[in-house]
N, C-alpha and C positions, 0 to 999 in steps of 0.2 A: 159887329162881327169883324170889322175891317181890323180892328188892334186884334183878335184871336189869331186872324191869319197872323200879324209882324210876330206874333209871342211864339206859335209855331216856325217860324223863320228860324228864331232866336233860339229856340230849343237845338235847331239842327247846326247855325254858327257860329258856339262859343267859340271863344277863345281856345287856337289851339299850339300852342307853343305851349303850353303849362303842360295838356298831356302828353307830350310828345317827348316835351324831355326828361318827365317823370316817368315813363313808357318803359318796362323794363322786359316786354312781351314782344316789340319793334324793335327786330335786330336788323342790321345789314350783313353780307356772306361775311367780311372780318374781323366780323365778333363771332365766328360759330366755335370756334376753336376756347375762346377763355368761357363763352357761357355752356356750353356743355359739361364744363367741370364745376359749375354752379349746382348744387343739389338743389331743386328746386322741382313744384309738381308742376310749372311749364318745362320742365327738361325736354322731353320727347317732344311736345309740340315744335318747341324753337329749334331743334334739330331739325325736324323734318318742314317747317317755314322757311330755311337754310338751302333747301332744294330746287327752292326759284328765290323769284326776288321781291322784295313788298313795296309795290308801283309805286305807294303813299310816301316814301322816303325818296322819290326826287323830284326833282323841281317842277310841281303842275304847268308854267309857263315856259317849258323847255320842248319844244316841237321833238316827236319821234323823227329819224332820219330816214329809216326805210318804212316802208306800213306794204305789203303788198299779199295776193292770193296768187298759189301756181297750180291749177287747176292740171290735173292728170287723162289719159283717157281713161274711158269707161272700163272694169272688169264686173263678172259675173257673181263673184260670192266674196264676203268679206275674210274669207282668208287670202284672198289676192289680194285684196286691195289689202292689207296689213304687208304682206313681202311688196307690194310698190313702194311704198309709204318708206319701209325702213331700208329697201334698197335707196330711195329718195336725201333720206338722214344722213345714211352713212358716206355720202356723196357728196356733201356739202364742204366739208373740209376744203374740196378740190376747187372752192371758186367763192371765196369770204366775199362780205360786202365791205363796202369801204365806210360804212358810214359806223360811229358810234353810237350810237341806239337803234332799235328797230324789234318788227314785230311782222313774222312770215307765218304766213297759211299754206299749209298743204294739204292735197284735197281730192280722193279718189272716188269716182262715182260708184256707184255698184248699184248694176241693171235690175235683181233681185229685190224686192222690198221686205226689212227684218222689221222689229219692233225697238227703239231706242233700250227701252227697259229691261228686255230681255239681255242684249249686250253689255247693260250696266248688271245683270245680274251674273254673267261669265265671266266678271272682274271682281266679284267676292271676297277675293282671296288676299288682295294686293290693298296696302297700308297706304292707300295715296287718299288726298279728298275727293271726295267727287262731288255731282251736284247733276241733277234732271229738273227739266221743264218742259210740262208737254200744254201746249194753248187750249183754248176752251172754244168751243162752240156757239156763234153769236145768237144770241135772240132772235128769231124769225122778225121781227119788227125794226131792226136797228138799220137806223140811216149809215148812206157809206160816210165813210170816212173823206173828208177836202185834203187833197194835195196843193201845193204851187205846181204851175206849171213853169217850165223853164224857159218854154218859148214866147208865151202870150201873156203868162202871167195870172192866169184866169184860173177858176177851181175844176178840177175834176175827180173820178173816183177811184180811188189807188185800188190796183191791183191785188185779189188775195194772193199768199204766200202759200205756194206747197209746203212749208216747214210745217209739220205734225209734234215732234219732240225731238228736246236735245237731250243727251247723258253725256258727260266729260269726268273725266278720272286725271289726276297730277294737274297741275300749275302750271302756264307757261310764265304767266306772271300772277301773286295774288294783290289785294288791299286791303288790309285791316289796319285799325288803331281801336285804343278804346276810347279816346274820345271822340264828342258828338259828330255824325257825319258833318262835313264843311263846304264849301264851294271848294277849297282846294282840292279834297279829297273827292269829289267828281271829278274836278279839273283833272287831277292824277288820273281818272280811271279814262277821261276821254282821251286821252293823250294817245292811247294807245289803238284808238276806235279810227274808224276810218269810212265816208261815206262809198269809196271807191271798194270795199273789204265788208261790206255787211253781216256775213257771217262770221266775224270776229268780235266775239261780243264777252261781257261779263255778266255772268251770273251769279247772285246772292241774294243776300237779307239787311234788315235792319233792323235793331231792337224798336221796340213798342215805343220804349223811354229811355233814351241815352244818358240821361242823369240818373237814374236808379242807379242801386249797388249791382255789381255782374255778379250772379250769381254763380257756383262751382261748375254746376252744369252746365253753364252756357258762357265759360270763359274763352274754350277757343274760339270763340266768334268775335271777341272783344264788340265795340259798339256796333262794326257793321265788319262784314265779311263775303267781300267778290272776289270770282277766280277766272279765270280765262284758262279753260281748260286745256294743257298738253296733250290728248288723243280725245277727240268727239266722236261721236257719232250721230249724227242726222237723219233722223226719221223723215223721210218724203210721205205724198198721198200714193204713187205710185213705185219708189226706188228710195237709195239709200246713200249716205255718201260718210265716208269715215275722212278723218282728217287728223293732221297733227298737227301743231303751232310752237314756233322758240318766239322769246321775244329776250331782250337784251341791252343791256347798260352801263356803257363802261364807268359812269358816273358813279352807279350804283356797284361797285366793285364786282357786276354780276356782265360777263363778256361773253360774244358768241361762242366761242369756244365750251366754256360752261353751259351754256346754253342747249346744246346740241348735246352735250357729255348726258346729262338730266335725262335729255328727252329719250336717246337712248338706253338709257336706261330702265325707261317707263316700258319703252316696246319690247325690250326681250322679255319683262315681265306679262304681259299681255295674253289673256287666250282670245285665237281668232276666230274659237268656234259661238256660233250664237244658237241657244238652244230656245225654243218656246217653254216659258216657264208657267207651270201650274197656277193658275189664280184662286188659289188656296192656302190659306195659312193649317199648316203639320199641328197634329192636335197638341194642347198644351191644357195645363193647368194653373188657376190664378191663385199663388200663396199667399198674395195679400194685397188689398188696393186702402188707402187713403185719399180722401178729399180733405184739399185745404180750399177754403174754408170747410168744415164738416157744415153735416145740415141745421145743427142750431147756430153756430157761430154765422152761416148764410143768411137764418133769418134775421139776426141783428144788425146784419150790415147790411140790408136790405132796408130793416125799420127807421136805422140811421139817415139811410140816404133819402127816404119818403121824408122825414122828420127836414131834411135839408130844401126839399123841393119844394114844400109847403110853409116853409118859412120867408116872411114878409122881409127877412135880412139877405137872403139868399139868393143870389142871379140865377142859381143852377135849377134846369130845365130839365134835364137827363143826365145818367150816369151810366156807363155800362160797366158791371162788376164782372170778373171773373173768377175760374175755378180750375182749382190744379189739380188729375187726378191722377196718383199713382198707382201702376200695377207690376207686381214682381211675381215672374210667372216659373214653372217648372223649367224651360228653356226659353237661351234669350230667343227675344223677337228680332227677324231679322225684316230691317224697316222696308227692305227694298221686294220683299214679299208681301207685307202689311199695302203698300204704294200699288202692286199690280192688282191687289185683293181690291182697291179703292177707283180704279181705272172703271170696273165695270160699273159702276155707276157715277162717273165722273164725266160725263158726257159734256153737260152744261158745266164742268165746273175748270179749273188748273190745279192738276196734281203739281209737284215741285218738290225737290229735295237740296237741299244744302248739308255738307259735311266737310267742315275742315277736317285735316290731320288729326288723328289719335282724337276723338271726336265723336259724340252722341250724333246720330243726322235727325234733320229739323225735315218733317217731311207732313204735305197735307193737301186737302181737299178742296179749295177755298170757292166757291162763286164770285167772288167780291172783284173787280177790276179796281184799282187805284188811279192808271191812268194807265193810256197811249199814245203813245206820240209817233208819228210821223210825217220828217224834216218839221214843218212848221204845224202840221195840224195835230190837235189834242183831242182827244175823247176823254171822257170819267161816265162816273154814273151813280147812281143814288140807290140803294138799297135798302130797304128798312121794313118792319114787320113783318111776320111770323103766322102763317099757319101748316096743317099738317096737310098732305093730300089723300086725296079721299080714294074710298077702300074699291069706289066704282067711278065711273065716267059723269056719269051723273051725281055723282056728289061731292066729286074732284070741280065741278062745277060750277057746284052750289057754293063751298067752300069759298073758292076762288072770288064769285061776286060778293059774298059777304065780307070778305078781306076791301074789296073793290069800293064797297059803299060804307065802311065803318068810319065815323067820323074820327074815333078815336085813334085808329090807325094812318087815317090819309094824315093826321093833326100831326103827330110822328114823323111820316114821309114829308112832308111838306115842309117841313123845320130840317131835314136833312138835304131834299134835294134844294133848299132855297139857300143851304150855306155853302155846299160846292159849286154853286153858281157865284154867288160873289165873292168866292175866294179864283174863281178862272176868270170872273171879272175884272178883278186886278193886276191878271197878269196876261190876259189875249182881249183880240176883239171877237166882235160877231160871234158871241156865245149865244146856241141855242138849245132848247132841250126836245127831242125827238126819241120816242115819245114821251108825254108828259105824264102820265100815268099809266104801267098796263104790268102785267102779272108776270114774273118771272118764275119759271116750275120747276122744281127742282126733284132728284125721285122720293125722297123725302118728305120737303115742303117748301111752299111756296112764299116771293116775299113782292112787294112791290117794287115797280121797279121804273127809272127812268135812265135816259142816255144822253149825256151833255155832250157839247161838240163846241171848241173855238178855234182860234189860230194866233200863234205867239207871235211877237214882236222878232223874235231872234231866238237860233235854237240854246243858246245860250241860258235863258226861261228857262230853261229844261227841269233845272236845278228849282226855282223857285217854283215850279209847279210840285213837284216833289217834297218840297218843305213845305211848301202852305197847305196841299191836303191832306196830309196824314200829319196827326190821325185824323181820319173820321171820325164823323159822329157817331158812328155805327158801333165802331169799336173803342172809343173814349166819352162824347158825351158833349153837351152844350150847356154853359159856355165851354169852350177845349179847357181854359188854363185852372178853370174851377172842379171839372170833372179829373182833368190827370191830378189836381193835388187830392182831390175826394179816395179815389185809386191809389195813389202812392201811400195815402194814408190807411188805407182799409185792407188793402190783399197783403196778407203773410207771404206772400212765392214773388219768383222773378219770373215777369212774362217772357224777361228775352225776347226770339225775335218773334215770338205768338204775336199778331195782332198788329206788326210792324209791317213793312213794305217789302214784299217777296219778287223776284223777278231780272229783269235783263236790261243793261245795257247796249245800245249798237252805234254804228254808225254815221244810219240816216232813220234810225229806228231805232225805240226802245219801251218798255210794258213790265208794269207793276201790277201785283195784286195783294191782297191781304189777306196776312197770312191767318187767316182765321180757319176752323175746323182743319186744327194741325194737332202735331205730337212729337216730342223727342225722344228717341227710342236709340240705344244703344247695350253693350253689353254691359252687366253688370248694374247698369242703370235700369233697365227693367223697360218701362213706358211711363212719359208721365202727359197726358192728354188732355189739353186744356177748350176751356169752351168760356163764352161769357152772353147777356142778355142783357137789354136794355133797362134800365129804370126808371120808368116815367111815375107821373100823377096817376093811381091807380092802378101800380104792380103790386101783384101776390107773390110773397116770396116764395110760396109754396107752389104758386102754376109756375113762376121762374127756374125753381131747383128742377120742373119738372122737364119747362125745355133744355134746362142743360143736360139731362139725360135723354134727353132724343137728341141733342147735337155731337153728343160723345158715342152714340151708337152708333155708330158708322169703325167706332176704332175698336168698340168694345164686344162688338158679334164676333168679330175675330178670335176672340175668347170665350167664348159664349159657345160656337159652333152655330150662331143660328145663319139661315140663310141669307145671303145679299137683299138688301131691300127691305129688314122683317115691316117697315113700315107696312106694305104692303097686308099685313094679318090682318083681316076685316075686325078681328075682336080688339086689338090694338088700337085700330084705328077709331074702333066707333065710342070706344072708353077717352078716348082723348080729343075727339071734337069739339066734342062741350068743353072742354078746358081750353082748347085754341081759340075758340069765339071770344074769354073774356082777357084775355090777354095782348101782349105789344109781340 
């Protein structure tokens, strides 16, 4: 398994001078003017990428000059803090920094507590990218988290964060390219990060598989896509805080002056009002849904990969296939409503949305952690098998221990949680797993579950923790390099960034998750809502097709009209018990 980790490395550091200057998607501000007259279906996009500046095109080993936070006094409702903010802006002119690059926070508290999502939902209206991430809820069982200490040196237990969710609308700076993420292209995003500036952070995605072809729909993302949003807003447990950020390059022919012009312009666009929005999706009708693969071409790629598992020539252990499901309905779906619809039962899970410019938004449900980092310590965790939860307490119970005691399933977890362990073996010390086995519940269903813990060498790891565990096994398969070519070979759709690394960078902090139980949803694109399931020795393609239809319920009652949770239906649930016992 030690060569799966270098081949995942290798996946994320090709060679990247070949795409970069075959890249005709990565402009800088001095070409806006000739590629606009380019007819071309990135026209709109590289216009409005033209609006900030793309981190990725300057020098990763070039120190920002200024990095700082100016923290404001408290106001009461966020329409003050928007007139501080751009009284703030338009004031800046009066006292330039001296330095060529840099990257400024501004940041008003506001006493009242709103809902991040709601405020991403009064910004509807405005063509900029945006992007939400609201954290998930730890497991009652999960060991803290080890810090360094700065004085002693010794381990202790980092502090939780009041940060609940972020929502950000416009760029102060973005990173894309299409090819495969790089160290440089970390390098580029840290550049701009700051331990002293924690809340100045990037948020995105990253494709599943950065060598696949990009597909139409998922081009403005090219291979990975972070933004460091031009106006935030910050969900606290008890208050709120809005903020705005320029960041600037005279390298990158992108200067403060430009800089402030942007952001300016983002806030006159702006409404300040934050309304409580209904968590309800406006009734709609489904004109028509497509499964790719449909249900006979699932069961043969299904019989294919058992045919591969049970073959004496074959290393491969597991596969996990997926499934693209389109739905084009009476009116578009608006994702940022589907997203609030999905909160009320996302307790244990991280909603998140990503949406570049002129842009479907990538937006979803996931339980999965990929990883956490803070300064030097790491979390992941292991997730694997499937059952439903039961219609009572007591059989939500029973359920539960039979997941607990099935040889076949712990055989599963046990090949997962044993490869994220030696893949953080290679890259920290003092890796432990706490706990070693114990049930993660979800309102749906439940899967097993463990919590690793080490500590890096250098926050610098940061990068090779990120390349060496995704994919998972969960969502790719064992061995990795034999499952993605089984997948590359077998799904007709681009997973994009389904199934890729969702989440944020910061400065002494930063958290991924996977992007699994997601959907891309725009206008005119309709919804297309992807789900996938494991393939072991002794999968039923027909109990599989059947969990991907309870993994895709959660996007599909939205259409349906049935209520949050229908798992919950005692008749639902007790028809599909006996099917979750014999399955992964």
């Amino acid at each position: 398994m030690a060569s799966t980790a270098a081949q995942c490395i290798a996946n994320f550091t090709e060679s990247t001078k070949f795409f970069k200057s075959s890249s005709s998607l990565s402009v800088s501000p001095l070409q806006t003017k000739q590629i606009s007259r380019i007819s071309s279906p990135q026209k709109k996009y590289t216009i409005f990428c033209t609006l900030s500046m793309n981190g990725c095109e300057g020098d990763p080993r070039a120190p920002i000059g200024t990095i700082e936070t100016r923290t404001f006094s408290p106001v009461n409702t966020p329409a003050l803090a928007i007139d501080r903010l751009t009284s703030a802006v338009f004031d800046l002119n009066s006292n330039p920094p001296t330095s060529d690059s840099g990257i400024i926070r501004f940041e008003v508290p506001i006493l009242q507590k709103a809902e991040a999502l709601d405020w991403l939902h009064a910004q509807n209206n405005l063509s900029l990218p945006r992007c939400f991430f609201s954290s998930r809820s730890e497991p009652n069982d999960s060991e803290p988290l080890y810090i360094e200490d700065n004085n002693e040196g010794s381990n202790i237990a980092s502090e939780k964060n009041d940060l609940v969710s972020v929502a950000g609308i416009g760029s102060a700076v973005f990173f894309r390219e299409i090819h495969p993420f790089s160290f440089d292209d970390w390098s580029a995003i840290k550049r701009f990060l700051s331990k002293k500036c924690p809340l100045i952070r990037a948020y995105g995605a990253i494709r599943f598989d950065s060598r696949s072809v990009i597909a139409s729909e998922w081009k403005a993302f090219g291979s990975f896509y972070f933004m460091i949003p031009q106006i935030e807003f910050d969900e606290l447990k008890g208050s709120s805080v809005i903020a705005a950020t320029i960041a600037w390059d005279n390298a990158l022919s992108w200067s403060y002056a430009k800089a402030i012009a942007a952001l300016k312009a983002t806030l006159v666009q702006m409404s300040s009002v934050v309304v409580k929005s209904r968590k309800e999706v406006p009734r709609t009708s489904v004109l028509s849904s497509t499964h790719v693969p449909n249900k006979m071409s699932w069961g043969r790629a299904v019989d294919r990969a058992l045919q591969l598992i049970r073959s004496e020539d074959s290393e491969l252990i597991k596969v996990v296939l997926a499934r693209s499901s389109k739905f084009k309905t009476t009116r578009d779906i608006d994702p940022l409503t589907w997203l609030s619809c999905l909160q009320v039962e996302g307790e244990n899970a991280y909603q998140f949305c990503v949406q570049p410019p002129e842009s479907p938004a990538f937006i979803g449900n996931t339980p999965e952690r990929l990883f956490h980092r803070h300064q030097l310590s790491v979390s992941s965790e292991a997730l694997a098998a499937t059952r439903l939860r039961g219609a009572s307490e007591s059989l939500d119970i029973h359920i539960g221990e039979d997941l607990l005691s099935s040889p076949k399933d712990h055989n599963e977890f046990a090949i997962v949680r044993a490869c994220i362990k030696e893949k953080l073996e290679a890259i920290c010390s003092d890796v432990q797993i706490k706990p070693k086995k114990s049930l993660r519940k979800l309102p749906r269903v439940q899967h097993l579950y463990a919590r690793l813990v080490g500590k890096l060498q250098s926050e610098d790891d940061e990068f090779k923790i990120l390349s060496s565990l995704h994919p998972t096994p969960a969502v790719c398969g064992l061995p990795t390099e034999e499952a993605r070519l089984l997948i590359a070979q077998t799904e007709m759709f681009d997973r994009g960034m389904y199934a890729g690394p969702v989440g944020w960078f910061g400065g002494e902090e930063s958290e991924f998750a996977v992007g699994i139980r997601s959907a891309l949803v725009g206008k005119g694109l309709g919804a297309l809502v992807y789900a996938g399931t494991g393939i072991v020795h002794g999968s039923n393609s027909y109990l599989e097709w059947d969990e991907l239809e309870l993994k895709t319920s959660q996007f599909t009652k939205f259409m349906k009209h049935e209520e949050p949770l229908l798992a919950k239906s005692g008749v639902l649930r007790q028809r599909l018990v006996q099917m979750s016992k014999q399955k992964i």
